[in-house]
py3Dmol code that shows the C-alpha trace and the ligand (Angstrom):
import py3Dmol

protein = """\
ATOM      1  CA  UNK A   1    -153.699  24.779  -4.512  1.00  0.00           C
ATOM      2  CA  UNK A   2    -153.276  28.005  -6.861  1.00  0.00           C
ATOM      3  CA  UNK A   3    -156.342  30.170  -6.916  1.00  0.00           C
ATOM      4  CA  UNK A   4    -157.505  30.856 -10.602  1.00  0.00           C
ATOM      5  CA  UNK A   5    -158.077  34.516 -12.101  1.00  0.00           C
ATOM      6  CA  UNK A   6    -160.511  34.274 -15.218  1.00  0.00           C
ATOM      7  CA  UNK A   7    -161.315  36.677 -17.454  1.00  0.00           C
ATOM      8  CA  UNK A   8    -162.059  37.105 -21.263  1.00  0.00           C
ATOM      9  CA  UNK A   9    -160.816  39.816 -23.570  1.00  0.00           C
ATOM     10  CA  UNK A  10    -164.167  39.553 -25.228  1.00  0.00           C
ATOM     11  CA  UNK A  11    -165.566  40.883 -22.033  1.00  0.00           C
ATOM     12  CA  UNK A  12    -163.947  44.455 -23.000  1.00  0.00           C
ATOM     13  CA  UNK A  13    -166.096  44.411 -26.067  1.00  0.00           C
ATOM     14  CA  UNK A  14    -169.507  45.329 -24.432  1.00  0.00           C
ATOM     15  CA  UNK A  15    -169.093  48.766 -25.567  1.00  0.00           C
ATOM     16  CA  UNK A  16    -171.751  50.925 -23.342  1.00  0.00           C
ATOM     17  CA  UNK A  17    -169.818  53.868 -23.760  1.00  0.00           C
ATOM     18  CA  UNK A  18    -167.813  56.156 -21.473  1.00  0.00           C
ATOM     19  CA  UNK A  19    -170.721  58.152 -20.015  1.00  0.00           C
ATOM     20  CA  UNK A  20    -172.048  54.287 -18.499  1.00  0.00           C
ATOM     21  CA  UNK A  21    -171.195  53.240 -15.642  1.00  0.00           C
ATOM     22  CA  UNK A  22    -170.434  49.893 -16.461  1.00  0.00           C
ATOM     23  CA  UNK A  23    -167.663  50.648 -18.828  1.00  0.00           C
ATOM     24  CA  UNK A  24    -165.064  49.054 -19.885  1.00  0.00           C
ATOM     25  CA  UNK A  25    -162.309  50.939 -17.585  1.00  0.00           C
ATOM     26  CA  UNK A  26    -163.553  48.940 -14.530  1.00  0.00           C
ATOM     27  CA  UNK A  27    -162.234  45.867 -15.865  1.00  0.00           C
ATOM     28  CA  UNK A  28    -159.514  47.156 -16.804  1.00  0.00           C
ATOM     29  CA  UNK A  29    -158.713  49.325 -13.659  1.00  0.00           C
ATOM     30  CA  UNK A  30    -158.670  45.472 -11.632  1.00  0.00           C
ATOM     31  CA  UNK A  31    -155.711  44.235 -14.593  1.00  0.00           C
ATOM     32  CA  UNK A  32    -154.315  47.692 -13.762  1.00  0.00           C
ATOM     33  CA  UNK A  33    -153.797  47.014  -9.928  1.00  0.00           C
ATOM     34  CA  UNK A  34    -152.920  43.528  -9.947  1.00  0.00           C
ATOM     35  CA  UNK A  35    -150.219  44.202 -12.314  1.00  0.00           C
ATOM     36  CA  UNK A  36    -149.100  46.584  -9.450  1.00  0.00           C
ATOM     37  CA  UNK A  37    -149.197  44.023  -7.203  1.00  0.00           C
ATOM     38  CA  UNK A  38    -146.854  41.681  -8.751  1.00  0.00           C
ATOM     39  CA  UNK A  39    -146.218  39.050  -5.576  1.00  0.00           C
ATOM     40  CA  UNK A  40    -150.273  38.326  -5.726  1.00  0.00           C
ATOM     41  CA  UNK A  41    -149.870  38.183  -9.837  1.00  0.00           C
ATOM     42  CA  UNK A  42    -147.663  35.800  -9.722  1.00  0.00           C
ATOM     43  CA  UNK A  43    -149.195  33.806  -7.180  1.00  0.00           C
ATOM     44  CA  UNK A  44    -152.793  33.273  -8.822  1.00  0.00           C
ATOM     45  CA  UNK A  45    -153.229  31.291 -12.229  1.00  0.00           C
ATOM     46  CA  UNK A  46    -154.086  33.443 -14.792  1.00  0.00           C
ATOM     47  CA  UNK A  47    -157.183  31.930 -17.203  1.00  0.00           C
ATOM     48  CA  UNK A  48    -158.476  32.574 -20.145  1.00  0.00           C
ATOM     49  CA  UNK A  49    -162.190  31.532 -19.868  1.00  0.00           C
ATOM     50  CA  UNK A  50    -164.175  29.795 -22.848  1.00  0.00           C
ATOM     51  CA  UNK A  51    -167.545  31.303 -23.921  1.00  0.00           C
ATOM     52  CA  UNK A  52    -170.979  29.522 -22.489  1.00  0.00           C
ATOM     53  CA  UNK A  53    -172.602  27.719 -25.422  1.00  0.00           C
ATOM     54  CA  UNK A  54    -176.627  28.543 -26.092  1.00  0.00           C
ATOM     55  CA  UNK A  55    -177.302  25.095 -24.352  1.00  0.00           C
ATOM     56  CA  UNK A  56    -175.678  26.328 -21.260  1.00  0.00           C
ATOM     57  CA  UNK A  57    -177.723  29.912 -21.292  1.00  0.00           C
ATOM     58  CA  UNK A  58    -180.462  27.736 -21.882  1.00  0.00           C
ATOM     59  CA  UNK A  59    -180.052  26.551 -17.927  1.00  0.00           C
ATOM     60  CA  UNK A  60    -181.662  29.681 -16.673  1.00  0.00           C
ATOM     61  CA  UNK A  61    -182.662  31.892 -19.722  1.00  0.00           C
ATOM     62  CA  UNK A  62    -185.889  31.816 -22.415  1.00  0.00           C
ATOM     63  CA  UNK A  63    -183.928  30.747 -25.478  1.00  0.00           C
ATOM     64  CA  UNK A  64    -186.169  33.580 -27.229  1.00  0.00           C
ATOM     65  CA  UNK A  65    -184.626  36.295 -25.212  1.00  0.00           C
ATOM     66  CA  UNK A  66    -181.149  34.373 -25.950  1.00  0.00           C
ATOM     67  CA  UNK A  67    -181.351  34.772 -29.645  1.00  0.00           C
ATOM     68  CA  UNK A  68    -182.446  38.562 -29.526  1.00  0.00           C
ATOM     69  CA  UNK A  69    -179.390  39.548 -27.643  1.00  0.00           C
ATOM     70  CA  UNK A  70    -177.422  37.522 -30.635  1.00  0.00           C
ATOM     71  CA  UNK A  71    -179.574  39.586 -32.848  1.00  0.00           C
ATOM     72  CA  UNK A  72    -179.318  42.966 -31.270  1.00  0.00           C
ATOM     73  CA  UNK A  73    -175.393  42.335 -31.094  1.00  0.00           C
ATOM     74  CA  UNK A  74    -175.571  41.098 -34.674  1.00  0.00           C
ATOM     75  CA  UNK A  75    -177.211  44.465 -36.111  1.00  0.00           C
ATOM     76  CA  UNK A  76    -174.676  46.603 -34.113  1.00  0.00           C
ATOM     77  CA  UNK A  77    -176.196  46.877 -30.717  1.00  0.00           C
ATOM     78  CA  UNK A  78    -179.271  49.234 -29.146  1.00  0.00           C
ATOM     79  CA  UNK A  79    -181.607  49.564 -26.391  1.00  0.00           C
ATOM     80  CA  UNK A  80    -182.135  46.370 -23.931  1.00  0.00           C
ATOM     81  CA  UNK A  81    -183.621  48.237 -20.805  1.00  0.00           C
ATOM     82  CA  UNK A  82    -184.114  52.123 -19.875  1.00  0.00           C
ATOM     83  CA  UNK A  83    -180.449  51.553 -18.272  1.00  0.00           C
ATOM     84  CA  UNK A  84    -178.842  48.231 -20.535  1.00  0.00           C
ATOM     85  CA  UNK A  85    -177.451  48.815 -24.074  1.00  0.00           C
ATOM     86  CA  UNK A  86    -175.385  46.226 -26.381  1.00  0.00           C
ATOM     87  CA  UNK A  87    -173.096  46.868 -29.022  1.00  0.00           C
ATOM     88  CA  UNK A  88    -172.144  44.841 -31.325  1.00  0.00           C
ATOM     89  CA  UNK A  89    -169.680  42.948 -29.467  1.00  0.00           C
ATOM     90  CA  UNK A  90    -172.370  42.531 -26.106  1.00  0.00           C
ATOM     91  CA  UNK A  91    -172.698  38.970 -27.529  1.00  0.00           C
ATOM     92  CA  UNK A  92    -169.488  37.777 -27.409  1.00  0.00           C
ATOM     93  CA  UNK A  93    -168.909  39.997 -24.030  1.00  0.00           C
ATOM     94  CA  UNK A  94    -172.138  38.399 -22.478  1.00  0.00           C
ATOM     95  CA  UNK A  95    -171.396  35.028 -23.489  1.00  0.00           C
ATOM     96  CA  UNK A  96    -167.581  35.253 -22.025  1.00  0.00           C
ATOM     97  CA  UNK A  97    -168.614  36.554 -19.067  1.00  0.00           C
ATOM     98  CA  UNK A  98    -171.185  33.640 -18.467  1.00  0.00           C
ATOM     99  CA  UNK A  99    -168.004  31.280 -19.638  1.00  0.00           C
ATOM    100  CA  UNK A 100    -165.689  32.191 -17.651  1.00  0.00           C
ATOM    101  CA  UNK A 101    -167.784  31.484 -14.424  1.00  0.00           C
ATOM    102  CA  UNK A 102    -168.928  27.622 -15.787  1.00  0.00           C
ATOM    103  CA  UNK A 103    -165.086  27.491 -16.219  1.00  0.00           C
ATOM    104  CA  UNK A 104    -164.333  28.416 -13.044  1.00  0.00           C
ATOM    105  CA  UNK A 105    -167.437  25.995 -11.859  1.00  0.00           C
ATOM    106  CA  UNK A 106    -165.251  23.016 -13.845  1.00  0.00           C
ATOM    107  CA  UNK A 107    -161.683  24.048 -12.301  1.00  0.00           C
ATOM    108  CA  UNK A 108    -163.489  23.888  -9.188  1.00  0.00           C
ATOM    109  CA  UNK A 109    -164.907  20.407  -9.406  1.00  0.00           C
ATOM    110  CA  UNK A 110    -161.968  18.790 -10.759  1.00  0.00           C
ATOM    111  CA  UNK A 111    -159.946  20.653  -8.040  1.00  0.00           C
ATOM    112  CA  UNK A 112    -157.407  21.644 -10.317  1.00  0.00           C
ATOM    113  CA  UNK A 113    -158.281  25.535  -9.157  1.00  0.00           C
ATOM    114  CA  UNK A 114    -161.099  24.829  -6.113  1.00  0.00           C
ATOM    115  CA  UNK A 115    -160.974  29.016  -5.743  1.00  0.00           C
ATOM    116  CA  UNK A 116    -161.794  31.287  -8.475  1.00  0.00           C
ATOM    117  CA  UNK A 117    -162.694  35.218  -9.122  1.00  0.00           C
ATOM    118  CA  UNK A 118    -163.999  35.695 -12.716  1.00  0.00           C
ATOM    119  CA  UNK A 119    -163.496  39.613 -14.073  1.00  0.00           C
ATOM    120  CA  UNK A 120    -165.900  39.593 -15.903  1.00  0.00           C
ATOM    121  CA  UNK A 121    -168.665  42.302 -17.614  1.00  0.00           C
ATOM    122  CA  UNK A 122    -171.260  42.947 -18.232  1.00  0.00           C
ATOM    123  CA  UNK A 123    -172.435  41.761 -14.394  1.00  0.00           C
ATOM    124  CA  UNK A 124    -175.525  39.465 -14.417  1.00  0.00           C
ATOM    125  CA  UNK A 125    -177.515  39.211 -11.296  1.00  0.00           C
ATOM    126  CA  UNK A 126    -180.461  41.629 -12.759  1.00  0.00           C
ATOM    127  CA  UNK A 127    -180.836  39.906 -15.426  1.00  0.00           C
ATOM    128  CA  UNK A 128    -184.290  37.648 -15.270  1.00  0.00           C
ATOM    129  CA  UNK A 129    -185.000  34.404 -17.315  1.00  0.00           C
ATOM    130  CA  UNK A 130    -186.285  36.517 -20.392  1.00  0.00           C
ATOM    131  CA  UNK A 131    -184.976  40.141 -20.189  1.00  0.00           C
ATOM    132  CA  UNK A 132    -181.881  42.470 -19.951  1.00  0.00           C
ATOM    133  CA  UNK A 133    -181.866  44.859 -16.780  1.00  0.00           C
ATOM    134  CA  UNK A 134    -179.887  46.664 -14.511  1.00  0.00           C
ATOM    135  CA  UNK A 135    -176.521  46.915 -16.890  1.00  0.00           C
ATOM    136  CA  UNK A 136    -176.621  42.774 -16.960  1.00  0.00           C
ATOM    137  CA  UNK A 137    -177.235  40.311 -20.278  1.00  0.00           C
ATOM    138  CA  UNK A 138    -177.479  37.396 -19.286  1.00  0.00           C
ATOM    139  CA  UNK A 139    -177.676  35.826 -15.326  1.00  0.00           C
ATOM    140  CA  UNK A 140    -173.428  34.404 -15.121  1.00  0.00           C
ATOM    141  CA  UNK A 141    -174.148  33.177 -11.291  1.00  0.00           C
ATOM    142  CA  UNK A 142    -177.644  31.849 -11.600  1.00  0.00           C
ATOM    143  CA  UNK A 143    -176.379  29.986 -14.701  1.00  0.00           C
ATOM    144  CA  UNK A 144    -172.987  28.653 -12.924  1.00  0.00           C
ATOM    145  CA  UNK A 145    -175.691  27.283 -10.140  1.00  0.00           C
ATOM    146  CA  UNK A 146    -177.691  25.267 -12.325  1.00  0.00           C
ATOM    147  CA  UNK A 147    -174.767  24.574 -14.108  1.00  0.00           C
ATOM    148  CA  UNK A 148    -173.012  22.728 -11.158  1.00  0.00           C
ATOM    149  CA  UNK A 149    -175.957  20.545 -10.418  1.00  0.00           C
ATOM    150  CA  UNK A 150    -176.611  19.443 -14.674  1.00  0.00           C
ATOM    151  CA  UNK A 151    -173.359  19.007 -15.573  1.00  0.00           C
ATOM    152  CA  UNK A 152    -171.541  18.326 -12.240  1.00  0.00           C
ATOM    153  CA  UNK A 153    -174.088  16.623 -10.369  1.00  0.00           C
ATOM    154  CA  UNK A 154    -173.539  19.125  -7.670  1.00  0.00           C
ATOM    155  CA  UNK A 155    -176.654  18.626  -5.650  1.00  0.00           C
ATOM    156  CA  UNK A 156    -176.594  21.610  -3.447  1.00  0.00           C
ATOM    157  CA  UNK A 157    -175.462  25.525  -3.932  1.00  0.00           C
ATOM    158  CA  UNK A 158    -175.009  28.765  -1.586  1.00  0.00           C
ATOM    159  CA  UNK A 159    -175.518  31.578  -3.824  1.00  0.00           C
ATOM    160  CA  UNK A 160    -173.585  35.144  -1.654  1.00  0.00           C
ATOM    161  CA  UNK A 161    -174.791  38.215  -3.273  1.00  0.00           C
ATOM    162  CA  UNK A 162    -172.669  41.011  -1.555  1.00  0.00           C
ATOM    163  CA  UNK A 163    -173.799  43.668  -4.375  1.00  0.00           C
ATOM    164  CA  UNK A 164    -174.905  46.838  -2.849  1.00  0.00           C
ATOM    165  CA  UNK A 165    -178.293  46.360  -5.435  1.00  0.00           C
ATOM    166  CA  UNK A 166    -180.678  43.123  -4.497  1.00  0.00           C
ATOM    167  CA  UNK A 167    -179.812  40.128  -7.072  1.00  0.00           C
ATOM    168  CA  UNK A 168    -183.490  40.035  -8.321  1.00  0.00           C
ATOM    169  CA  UNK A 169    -182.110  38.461 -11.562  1.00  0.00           C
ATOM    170  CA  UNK A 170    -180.505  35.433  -9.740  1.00  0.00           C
ATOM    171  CA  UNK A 171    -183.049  35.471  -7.317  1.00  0.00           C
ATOM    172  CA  UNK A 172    -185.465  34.813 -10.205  1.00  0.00           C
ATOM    173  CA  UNK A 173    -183.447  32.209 -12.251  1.00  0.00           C
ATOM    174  CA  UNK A 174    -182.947  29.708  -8.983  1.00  0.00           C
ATOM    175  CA  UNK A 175    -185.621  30.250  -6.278  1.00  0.00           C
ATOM    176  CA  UNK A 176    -188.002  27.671  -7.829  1.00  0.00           C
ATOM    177  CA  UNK A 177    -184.683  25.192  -7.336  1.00  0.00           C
ATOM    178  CA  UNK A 178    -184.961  24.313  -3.684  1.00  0.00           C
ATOM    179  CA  UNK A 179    -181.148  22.959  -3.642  1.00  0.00           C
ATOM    180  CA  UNK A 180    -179.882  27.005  -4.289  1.00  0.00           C
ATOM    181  CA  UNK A 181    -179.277  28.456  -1.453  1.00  0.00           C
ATOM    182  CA  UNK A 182    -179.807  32.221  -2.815  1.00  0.00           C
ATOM    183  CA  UNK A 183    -178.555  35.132   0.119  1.00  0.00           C
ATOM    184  CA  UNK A 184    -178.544  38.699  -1.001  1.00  0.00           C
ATOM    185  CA  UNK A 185    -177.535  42.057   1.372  1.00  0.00           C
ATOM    186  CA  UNK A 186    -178.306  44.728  -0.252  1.00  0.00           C
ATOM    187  CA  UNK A 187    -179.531  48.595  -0.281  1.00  0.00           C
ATOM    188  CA  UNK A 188    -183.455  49.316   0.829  1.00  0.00           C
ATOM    189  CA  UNK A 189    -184.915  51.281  -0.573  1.00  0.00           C
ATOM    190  CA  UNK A 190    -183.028  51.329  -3.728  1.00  0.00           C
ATOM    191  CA  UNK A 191    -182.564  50.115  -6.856  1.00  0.00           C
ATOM    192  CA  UNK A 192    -184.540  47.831  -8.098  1.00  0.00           C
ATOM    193  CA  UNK A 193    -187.074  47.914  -5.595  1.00  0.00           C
ATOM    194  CA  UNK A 194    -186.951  44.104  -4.615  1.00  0.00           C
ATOM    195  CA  UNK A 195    -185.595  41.915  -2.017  1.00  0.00           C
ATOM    196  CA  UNK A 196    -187.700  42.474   0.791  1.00  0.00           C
ATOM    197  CA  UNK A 197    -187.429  40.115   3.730  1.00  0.00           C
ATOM    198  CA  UNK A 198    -190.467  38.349   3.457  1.00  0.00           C
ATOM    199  CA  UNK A 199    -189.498  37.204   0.008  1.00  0.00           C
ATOM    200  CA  UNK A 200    -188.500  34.102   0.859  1.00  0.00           C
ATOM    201  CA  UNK A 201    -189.126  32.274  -3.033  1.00  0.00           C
ATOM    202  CA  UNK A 202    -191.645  29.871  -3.060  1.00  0.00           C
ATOM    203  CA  UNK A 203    -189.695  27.156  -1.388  1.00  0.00           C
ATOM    204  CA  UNK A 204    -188.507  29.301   1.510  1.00  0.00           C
ATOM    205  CA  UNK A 205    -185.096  29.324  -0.164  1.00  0.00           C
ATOM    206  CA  UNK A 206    -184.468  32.714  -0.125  1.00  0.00           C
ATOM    207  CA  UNK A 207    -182.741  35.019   2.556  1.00  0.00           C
ATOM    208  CA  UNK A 208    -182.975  38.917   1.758  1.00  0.00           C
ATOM    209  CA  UNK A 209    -180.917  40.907   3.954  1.00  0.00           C
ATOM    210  CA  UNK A 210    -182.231  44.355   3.096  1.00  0.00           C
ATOM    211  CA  UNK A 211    -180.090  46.995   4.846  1.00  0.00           C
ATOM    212  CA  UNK A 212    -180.143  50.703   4.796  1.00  0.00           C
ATOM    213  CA  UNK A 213    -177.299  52.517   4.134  1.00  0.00           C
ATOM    214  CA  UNK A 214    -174.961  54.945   5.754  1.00  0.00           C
ATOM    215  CA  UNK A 215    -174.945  51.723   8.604  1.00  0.00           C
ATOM    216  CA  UNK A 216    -171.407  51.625  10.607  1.00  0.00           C
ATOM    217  CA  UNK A 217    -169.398  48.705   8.260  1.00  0.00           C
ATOM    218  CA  UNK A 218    -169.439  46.137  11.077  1.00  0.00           C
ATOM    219  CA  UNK A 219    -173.700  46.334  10.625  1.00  0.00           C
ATOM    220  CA  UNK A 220    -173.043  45.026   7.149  1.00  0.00           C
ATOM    221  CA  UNK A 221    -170.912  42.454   7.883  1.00  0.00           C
ATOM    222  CA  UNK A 222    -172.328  41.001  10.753  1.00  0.00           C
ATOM    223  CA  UNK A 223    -175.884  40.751   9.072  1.00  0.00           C
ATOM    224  CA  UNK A 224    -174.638  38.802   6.085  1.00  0.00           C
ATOM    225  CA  UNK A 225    -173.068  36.146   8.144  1.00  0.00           C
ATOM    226  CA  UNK A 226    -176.115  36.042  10.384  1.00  0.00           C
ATOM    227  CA  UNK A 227    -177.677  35.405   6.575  1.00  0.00           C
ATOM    228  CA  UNK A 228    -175.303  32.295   5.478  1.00  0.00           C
ATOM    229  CA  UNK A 229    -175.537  30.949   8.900  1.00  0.00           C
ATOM    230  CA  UNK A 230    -179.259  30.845   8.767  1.00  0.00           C
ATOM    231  CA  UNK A 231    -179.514  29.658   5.071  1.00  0.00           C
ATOM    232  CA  UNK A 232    -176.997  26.558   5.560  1.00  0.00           C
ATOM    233  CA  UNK A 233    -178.828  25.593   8.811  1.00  0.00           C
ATOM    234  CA  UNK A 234    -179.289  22.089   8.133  1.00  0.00           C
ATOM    235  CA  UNK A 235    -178.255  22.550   4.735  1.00  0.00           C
ATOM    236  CA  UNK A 236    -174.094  21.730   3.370  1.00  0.00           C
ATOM    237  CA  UNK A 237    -173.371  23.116   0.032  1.00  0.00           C
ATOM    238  CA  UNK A 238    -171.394  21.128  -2.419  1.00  0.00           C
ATOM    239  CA  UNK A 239    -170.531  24.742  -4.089  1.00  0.00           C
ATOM    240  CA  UNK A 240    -170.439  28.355  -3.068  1.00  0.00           C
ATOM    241  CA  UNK A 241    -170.904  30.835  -5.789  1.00  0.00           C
ATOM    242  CA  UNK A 242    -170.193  34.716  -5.094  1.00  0.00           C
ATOM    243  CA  UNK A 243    -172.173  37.845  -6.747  1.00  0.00           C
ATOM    244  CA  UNK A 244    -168.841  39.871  -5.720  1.00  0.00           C
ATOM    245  CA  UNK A 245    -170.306  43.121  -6.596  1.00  0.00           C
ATOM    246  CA  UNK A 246    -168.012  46.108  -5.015  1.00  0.00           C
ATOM    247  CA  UNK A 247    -170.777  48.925  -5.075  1.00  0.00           C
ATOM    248  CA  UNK A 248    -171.378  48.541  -1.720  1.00  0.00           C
ATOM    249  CA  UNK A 249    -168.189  50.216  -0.570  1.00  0.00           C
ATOM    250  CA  UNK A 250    -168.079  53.652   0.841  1.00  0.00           C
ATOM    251  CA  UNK A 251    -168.028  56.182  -1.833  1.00  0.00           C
ATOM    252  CA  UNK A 252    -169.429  53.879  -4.516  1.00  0.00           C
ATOM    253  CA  UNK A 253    -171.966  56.411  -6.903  1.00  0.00           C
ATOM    254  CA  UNK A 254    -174.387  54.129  -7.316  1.00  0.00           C
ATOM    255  CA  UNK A 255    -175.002  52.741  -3.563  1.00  0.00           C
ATOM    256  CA  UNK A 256    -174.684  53.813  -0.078  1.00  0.00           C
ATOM    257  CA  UNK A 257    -173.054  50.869   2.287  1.00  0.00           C
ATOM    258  CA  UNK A 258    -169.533  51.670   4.029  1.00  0.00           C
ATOM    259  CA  UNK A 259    -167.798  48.882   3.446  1.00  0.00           C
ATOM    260  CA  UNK A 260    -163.848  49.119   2.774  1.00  0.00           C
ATOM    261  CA  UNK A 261    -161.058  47.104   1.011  1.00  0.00           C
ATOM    262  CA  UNK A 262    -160.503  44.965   3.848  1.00  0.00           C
ATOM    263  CA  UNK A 263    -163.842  44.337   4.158  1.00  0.00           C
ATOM    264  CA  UNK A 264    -163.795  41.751   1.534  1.00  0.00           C
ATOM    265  CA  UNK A 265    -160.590  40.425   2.612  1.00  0.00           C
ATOM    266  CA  UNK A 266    -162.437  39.111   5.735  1.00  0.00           C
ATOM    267  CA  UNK A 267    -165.989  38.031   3.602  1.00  0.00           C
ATOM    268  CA  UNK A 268    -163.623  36.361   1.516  1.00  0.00           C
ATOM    269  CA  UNK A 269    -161.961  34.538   4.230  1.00  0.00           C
ATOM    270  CA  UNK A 270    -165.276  33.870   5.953  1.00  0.00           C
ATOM    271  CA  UNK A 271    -166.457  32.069   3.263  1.00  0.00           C
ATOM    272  CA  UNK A 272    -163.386  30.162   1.930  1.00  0.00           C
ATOM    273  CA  UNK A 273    -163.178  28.767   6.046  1.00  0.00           C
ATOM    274  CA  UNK A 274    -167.109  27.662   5.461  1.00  0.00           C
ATOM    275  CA  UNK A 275    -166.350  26.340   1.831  1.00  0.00           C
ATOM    276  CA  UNK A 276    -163.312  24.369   3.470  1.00  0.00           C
ATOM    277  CA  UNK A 277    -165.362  22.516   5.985  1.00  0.00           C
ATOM    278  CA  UNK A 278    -168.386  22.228   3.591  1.00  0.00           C
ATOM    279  CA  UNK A 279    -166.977  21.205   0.260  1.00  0.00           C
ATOM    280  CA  UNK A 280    -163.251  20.487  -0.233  1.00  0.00           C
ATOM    281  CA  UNK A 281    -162.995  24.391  -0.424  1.00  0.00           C
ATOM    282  CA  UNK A 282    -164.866  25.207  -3.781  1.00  0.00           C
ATOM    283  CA  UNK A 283    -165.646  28.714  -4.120  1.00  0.00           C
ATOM    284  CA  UNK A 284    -165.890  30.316  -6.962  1.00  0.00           C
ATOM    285  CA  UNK A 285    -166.782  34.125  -7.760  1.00  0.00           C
ATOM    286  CA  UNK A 286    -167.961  36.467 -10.011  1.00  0.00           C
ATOM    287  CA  UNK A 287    -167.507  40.398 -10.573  1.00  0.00           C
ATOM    288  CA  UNK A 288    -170.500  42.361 -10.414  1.00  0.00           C
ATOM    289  CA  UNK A 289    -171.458  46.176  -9.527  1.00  0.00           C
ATOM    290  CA  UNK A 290    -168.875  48.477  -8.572  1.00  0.00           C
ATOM    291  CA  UNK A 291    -168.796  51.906 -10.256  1.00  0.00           C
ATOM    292  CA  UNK A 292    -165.317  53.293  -9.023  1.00  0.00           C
ATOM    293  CA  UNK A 293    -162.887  52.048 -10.651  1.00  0.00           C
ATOM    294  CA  UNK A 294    -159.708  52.627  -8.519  1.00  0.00           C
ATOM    295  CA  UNK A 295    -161.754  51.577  -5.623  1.00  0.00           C
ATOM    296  CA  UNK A 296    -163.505  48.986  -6.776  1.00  0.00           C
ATOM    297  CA  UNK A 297    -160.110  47.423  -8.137  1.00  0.00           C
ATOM    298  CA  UNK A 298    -158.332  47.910  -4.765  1.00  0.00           C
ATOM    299  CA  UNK A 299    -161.143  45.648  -3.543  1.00  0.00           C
ATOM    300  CA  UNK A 300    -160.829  43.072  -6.298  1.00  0.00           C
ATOM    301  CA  UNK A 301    -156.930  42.760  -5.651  1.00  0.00           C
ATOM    302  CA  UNK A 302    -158.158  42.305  -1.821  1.00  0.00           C
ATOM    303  CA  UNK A 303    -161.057  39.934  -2.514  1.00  0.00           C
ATOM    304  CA  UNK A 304    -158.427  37.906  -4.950  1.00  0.00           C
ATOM    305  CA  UNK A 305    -155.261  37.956  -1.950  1.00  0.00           C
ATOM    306  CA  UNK A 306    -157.732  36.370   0.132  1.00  0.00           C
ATOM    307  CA  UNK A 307    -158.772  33.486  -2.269  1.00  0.00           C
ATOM    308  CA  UNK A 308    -154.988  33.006  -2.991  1.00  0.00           C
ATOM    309  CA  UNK A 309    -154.843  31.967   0.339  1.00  0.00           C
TER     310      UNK A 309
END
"""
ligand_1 = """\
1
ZN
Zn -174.949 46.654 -7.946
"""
view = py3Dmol.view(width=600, height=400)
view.addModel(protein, "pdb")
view.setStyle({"model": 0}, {"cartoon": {"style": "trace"}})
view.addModel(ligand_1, "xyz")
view.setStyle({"model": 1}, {"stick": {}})
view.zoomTo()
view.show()
């Protein structure tokens, strides 16, 4: 079974400027090295993914906040957050970006593509039910999750969040779900200040894994397992959805972890062996953070090899 790449070109049209770190070259840095890797681009499906409907945002986020990003878009863009801007083609960016993941969510169920990695932009897992933050629109992963169960009947979901930053946004659209599974690593202290390891979500749901950083790599790697073993003790997903966000490699500007390339090579292997034991091998994933551009597309092209079996 072919492992599905998904992407949108409307993704490209989130226009945040060069100066941003979450421009558009990061996207287009992952085409760039999986073009240059031609025996892996020919091995993965390539997809172009649909855009989510306002019903389907409507799964996680306030549809007040929904409609002013469709308005701010509409008037040519602005201000969302002290660090999230739109222009006028966020809209159709966001909405592609949360499309292409309930895609890959479909392709998965059917079995027609049980593996997935979405490029996608603007990221999501900062976003909260009813505002922008942290470069992300609208909340692609939390929104795949409920996704699964309403439309799929998927009852139960591991959500991996391997960003360097703590998936507050995600955390926030699923923890009152007891079904999601929600497991974040990240940076502590750092940006944005939450995911401590007491916050467990009000049904105990919730593993944070704060780390600090400048850790030897095998630190990193070790505690996230520890954290999917512990949050599918007694629990078997029907889907595993990755926050595949590649600022937590060494060197990345905005974080300080250590992972490398091959890093994610293994996480991805990890958790396509747990997905194949768990649930007929669906996995599906999701770009988030990741701020250089060669790097984080070397990392990509890894993560991707791996899902392509
Ligand atoms: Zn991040």
């Amino acid at each position: 079974m072919r492992a599905a790449f998904i992407s949108n070109s409307d993704c490209g049209r989130h226009d945040t400027g060069w100066d941003h770190p979450e421009h558009v070259g990061r996207l287009r840095a992952i085409t760039r090295a999986l073009r240059d890797d031609p025996e892996l681009f020919h091995t993965v499906d390539h997809l172009e993914g649909r855009h989510a409907t306002l019903e389907e945002l409507e799964l996680a986020h306030d549809p007040a906040y929904i409609r002013s990003v469709r308005d701010i878009a509409e008037q040519g863009g602005g201000r969302l957050d002290a660090d999230t801007v739109a222009s006028s083609g966020s809209w159709d960016a966001a909405t592609a970006g949360a499309g292409c993941v309930l895609l890959a969510v479909d392709l998965s169920v059917t079995g027609v593509h049980p593996r997935s990695f979405c490029a996608v932009r603007p990221p999501g897992h900062h976003a909260v039910r009813d505002r922008a933050m942290g470069f992300c629109l609208f909340g692609n992963v939390g929104i795949a999750a409920h996704y699964a169960r309403a439309k799929h009947n998927l009852q139960r979901i591991l959500i991996v969040d391997w960003d360097v930053h703590h998936g507050n946004g995600t955390q926030a659209l699923v923890e009152g779900e007891p079904d999601i599974h929600f497991v974040s690593m990240h940076q502590w202290p750092w940006y944005p200040g939450t995911g401590a390891a007491e916050d467990r979500g009000p049904h105990g749901t919730v593993w944070n894994i704060p780390q600090p950083g400048g850790l030897p790599r095998t630190a990193y790697l070790s505690a996230l397992e520890e954290g999917i073993d512990a949050a599918t003790r007694g629990f078997v997903p029907d889907l595993i959805v990755v926050s595949a966000g590649f600022d937590s490699l060494a060197g990345d500007p905005l974080g300080g972890f250590t992972l490398e390339v091959e890093d994610f090579e293994s996480l991805t292997r990890s958790l396509m062996a747990r997905a194949d034991s768990w649930c007929d091998g669906r996995l599906v994933s999701a770009l988030e953070g990741g701020y250089a551009p060669e790097r984080l597309a070397q990392a990509s092209v890894r993560h991707l090899a791996a899902l392509a079996g």
